[in-house]
C-alpha positions in Angstrom: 102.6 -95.9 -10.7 99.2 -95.7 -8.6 99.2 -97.5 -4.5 97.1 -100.2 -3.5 94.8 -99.3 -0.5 97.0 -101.6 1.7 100.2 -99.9 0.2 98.6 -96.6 1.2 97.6 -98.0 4.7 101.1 -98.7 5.3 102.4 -95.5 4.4 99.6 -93.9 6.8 100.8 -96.3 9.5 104.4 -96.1 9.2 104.3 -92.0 9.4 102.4 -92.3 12.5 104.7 -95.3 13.7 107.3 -93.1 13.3 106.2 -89.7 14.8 105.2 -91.5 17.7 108.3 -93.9 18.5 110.9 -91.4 16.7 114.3 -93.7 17.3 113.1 -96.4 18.7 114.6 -99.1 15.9 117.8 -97.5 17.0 117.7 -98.2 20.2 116.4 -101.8 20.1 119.3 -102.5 17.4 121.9 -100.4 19.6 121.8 -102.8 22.7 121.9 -106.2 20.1 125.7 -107.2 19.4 126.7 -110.1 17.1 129.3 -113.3 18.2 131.8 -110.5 17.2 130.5 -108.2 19.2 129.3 -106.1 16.8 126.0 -104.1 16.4 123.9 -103.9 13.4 124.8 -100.5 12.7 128.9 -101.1 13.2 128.7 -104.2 11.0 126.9 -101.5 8.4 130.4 -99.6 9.0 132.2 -102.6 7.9 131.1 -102.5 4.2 131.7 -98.5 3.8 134.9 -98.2 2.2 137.0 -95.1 4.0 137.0 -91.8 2.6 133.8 -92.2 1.2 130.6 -90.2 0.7 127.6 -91.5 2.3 123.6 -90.9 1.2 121.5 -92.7 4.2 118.6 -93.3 2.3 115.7 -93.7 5.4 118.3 -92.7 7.4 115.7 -92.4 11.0 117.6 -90.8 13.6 121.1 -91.5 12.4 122.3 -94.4 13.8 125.1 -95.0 11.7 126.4 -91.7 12.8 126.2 -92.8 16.6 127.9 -96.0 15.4 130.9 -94.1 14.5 130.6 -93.0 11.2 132.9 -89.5 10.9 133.3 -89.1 6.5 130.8 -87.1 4.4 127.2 -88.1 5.1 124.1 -86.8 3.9 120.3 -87.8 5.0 117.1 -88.2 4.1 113.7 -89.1 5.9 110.4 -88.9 5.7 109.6 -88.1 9.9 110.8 -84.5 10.6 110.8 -85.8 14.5 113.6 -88.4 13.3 115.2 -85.8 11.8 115.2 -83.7 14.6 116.8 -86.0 16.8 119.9 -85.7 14.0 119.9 -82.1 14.8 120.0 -82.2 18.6 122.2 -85.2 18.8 125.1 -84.5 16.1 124.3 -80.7 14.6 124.2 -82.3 11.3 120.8 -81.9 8.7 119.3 -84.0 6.6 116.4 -83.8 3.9 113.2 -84.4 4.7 111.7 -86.9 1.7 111.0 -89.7 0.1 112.8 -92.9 -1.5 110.7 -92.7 -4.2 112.0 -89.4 -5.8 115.5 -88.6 -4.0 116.3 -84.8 -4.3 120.2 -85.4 -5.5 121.6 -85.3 -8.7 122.7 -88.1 -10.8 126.4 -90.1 -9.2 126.9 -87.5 -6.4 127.7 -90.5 -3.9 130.1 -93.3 -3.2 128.0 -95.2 -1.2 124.3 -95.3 -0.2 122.7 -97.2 2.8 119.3 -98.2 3.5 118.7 -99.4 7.0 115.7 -101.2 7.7 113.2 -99.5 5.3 113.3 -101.6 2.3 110.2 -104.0 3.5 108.3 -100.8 3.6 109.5 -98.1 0.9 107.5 -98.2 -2.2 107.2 -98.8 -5.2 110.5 -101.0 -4.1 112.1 -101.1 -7.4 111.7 -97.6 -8.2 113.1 -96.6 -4.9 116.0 -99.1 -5.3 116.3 -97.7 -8.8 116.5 -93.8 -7.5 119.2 -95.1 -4.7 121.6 -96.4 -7.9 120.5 -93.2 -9.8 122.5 -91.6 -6.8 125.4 -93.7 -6.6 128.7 -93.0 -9.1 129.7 -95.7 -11.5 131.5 -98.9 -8.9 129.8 -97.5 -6.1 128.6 -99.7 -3.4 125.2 -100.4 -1.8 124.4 -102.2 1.0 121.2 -102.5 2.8 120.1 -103.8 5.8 117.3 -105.7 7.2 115.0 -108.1 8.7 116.1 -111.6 8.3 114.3 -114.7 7.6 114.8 -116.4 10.8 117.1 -118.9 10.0 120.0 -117.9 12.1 117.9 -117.8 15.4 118.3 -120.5 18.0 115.5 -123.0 18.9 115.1 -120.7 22.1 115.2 -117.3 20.3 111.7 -119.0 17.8 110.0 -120.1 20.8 110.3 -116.5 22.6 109.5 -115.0 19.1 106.3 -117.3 19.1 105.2 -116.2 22.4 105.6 -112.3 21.0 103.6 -112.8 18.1 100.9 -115.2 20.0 100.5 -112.4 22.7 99.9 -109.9 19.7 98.0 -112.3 17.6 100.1 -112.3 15.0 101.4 -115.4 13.0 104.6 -113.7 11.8 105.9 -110.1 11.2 104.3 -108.9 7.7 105.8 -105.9 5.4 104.4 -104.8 2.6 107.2 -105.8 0.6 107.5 -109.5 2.4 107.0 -111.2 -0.9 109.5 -109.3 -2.7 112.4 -109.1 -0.5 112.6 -112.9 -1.7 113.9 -111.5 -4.9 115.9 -108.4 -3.6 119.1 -109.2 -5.2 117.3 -110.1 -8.6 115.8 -106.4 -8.0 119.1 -104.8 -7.5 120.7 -106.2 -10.7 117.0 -105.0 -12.4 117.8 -101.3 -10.3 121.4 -101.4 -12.2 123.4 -103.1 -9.4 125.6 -106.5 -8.6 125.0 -108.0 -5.5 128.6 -109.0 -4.0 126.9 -110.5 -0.4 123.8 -111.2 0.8 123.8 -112.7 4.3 122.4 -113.1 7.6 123.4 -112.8 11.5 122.0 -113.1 14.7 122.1 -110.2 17.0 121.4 -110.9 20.4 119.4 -108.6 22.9 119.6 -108.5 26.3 116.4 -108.1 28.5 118.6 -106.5 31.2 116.2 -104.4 32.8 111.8 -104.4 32.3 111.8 -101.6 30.1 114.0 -103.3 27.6 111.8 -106.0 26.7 108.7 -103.5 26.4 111.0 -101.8 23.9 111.4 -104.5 21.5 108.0 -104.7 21.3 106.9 -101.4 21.2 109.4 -101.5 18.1 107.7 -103.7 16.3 105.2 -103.2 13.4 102.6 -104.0 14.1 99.3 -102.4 12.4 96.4 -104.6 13.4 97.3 -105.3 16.7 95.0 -102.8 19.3 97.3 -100.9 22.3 96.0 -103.7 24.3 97.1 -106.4 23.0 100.7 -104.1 22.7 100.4 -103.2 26.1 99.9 -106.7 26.8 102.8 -108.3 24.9 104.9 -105.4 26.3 104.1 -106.4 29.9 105.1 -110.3 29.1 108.0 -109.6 28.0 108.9 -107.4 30.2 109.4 -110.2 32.8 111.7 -111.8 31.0 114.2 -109.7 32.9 118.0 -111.3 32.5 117.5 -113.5 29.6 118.3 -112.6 26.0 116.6 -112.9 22.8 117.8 -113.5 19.1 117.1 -110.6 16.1 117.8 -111.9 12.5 119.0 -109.5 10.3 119.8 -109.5 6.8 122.8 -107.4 5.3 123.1 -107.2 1.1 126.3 -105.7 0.1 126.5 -104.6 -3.8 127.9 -102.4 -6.6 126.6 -100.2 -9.0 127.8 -101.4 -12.6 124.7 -99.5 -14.9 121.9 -96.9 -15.0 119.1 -98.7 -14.9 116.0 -96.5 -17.1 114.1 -94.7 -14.8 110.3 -94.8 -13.6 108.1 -92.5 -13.1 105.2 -92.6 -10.8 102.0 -91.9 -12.0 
């Protein structure tokens, strides 16, 4: 299955993204806690039945490790200076690859996570169908994230608005936008059953400068010039001591079929 040029500008940009900011979703995410408290990556924890073995599909600099994950894990990630931080940080290895074509045989896991990749890995329902390839009959899937918005307060929009007015930007784009309307009707195409799909607002604090020129640093953002970054960066920046909303989107399902494989082309 051949890339469209903007598929393949994506993938260009995203490497970069991530050689450059290696870790920096993790700690944006880290410092955002739900009304229970929680953070993204512990209310990833929730779903991950004990004595399980995890694939971390995108798995970045291993958050869910830092979250307090301590069963069998395995990794895999396209930035070797993700990876590397695994290494440093928790003596544990992962693969360097791609979602497209994971390098494990067929049912080796109990559970697989994806952690905010799915608006970017592609072909989605190929990599989607390679993640259930993975997974052993009943296993469980669960993915997380951006949200749609709709859990964000009236505040939390209008700082977002500011954000993305600063970086001329009408909304946050991925190259799989349109289709992460139809995730869970991709999932039961992959060979899944979606048990939950739902959304929560995590809340960041802008405690100190540096945090709010994080969160936007973190951000993709490919047409925007270092500018127009550095520009948003130093806005928000001076919002020192007030805290903004992140919407994210948690799917929970179950393998219940092998779905026939693709092949790219």
């Amino acid at each position: 299955m051949s890339r469209t040029t903007s598929e393949s500008s994506w993938d260009a940009y995203g490497m970069k993204f991530h050689n450059i900011h290696a870790g920096i979703t993790e700690e944006v995410l880290i410092r955002s806690h739900n009304r229970k408290g929680e953070t993204p990556y512990e209310w990833i924890l929730q779903a991950i039945p004990d004595g399980t073995s995890v694939l971390d599909v995108a798995c970045g600099s291993a958050p869910i490790l830092r979250a307090g994950w301590e069963g069998e894990w395995h990794g895999i990630d396209r930035s070797a200076e993700e990876l590397a931080r695994i290494e440093r940080r928790y003596r544990q290895y992962a693969v360097v690859g791609s979602a497209e074509v994971l390098p494990f045989e067929d049912a080796t896991f109990d559970v697989v996570i994806c952690s905010m990749a799915l608006m970017l890995v592609q072909p989605l329902l190929q990599c989607l169908i390679e993640m259930m390839r993975t997974l052993r009959e009943g296993g469980v899937i669960i993915a997380l994230l951006p949200g749609d918005g709709s859990a964000l307060t009236l505040r939390d929009r209008v700082m977002w608005a500011r954000i993305l007015a600063a970086l001329r930007m009408r909304n946050l784009t991925y190259p799989n936008a349109a289709q992460l309307q139809h995730l869970c009707l991709l999932i039961e195409h992959a060979g899944g059953s979606v048990a939950e799909d739902q959304e929560q607002r995590f809340a960041l604090p802008i405690a100190v400068p540096d945090d709010g020129a994080l969160l936007v640093r973190s951000l993709y953002a490919p047409r925007a010039s270092e500018h127009l970054i550095a520009g948003a960066s130093h806005m928000v920046s001076k919002w020192e001591g007030r805290v903004i909303g992140i919407p994210l989107r948690r799917i929970v399902g179950r393998k219940i079929h092998s779905a026939l494989r693709m092949h790219a082309q």
